[in-house]
C-alpha positions in Angstrom: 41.1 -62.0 -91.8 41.1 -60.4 -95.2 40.9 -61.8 -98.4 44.4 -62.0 -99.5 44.7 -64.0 -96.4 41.6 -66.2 -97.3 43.6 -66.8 -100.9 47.2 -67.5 -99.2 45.3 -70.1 -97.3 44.2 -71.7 -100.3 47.1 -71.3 -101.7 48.8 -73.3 -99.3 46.8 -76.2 -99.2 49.2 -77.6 -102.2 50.0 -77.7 -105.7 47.4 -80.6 -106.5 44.2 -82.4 -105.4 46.0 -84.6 -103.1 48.2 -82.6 -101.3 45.5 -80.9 -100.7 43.9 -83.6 -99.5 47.3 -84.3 -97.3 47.0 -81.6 -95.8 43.4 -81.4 -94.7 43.9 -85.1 -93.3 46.9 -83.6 -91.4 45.0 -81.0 -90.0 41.9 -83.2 -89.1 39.5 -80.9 -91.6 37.1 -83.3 -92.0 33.2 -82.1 -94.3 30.6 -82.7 -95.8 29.7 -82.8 -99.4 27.3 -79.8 -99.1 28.7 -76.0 -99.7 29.0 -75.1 -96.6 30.2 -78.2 -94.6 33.0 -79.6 -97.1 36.5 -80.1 -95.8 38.0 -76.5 -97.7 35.2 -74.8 -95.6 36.1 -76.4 -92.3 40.0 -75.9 -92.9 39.4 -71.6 -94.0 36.8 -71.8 -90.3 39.6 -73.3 -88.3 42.3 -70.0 -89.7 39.9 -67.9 -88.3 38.0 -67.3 -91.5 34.2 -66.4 -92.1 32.9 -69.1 -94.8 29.7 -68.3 -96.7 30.1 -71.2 -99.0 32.3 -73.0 -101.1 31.3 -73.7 -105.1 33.2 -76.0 -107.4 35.1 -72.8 -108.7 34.8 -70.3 -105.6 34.3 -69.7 -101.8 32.4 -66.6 -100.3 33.8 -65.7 -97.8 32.6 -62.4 -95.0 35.5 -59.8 -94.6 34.8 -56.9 -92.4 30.7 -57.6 -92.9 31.1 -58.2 -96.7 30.3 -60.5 -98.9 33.4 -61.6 -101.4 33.6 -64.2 -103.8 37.1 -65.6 -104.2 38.4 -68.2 -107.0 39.8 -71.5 -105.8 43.4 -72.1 -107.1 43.0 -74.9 -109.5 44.9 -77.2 -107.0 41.6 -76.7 -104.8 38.9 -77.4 -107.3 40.3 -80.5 -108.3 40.0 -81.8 -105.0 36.6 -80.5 -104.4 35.3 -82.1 -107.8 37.4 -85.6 -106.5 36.3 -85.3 -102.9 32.0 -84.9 -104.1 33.1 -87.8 -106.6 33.7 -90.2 -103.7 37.3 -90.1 -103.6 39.1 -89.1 -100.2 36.5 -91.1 -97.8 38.9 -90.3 -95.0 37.9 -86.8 -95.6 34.1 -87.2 -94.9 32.6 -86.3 -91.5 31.6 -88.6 -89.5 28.3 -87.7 -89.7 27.9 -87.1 -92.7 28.4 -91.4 -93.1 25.3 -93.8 -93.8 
């Protein structure tokens, strides 16, 4: 997995925060509301990518051994800041409930 790929994966979860959020329900890519256990990390995990961690405004991600720091499309973010706002409950991992 390379980078570019990493981005076209972003890319395609959809042009705003809920279709995004469509398409992580469709796919089952349930998270957390921690970095490394959110829905966006699960979904890049399940396409065969490394995850470091995903930010408000990035995700590091491990390419060939390195470290690289990609920008979330805008599409992304604003489900991230909606999903660790409380919205998309559907979206939170089971375990991750009271």
């Amino acid at each position: 997995m390379t980078a570019p790929d990493s981005l076209i994966l972003l890319v395609a979860l959809g042009a705003i925060a809920d279709e995004v959020a469509a398409t992580l329900r469709a796919g089952s890519h349930t998270g957390t509301r921690t970095c490394h256990g959110c829905p966006v990390a699960a979904y890049l995990r399940a396409h065969g990518v490394e995850v470091v961690g995903v930010s408000t405004r990035t995700v590091t991600v491990r390419v060939n051994g390195v470290r690289l720091r990609i920008s979330l499309p805008a599409p992304v973010r604003a489900f991230l800041r909606n999903f660790d706002g409380g919205r998309y409950p559907e979206l939170l991992a089971m375990e991750a409930l009271p």
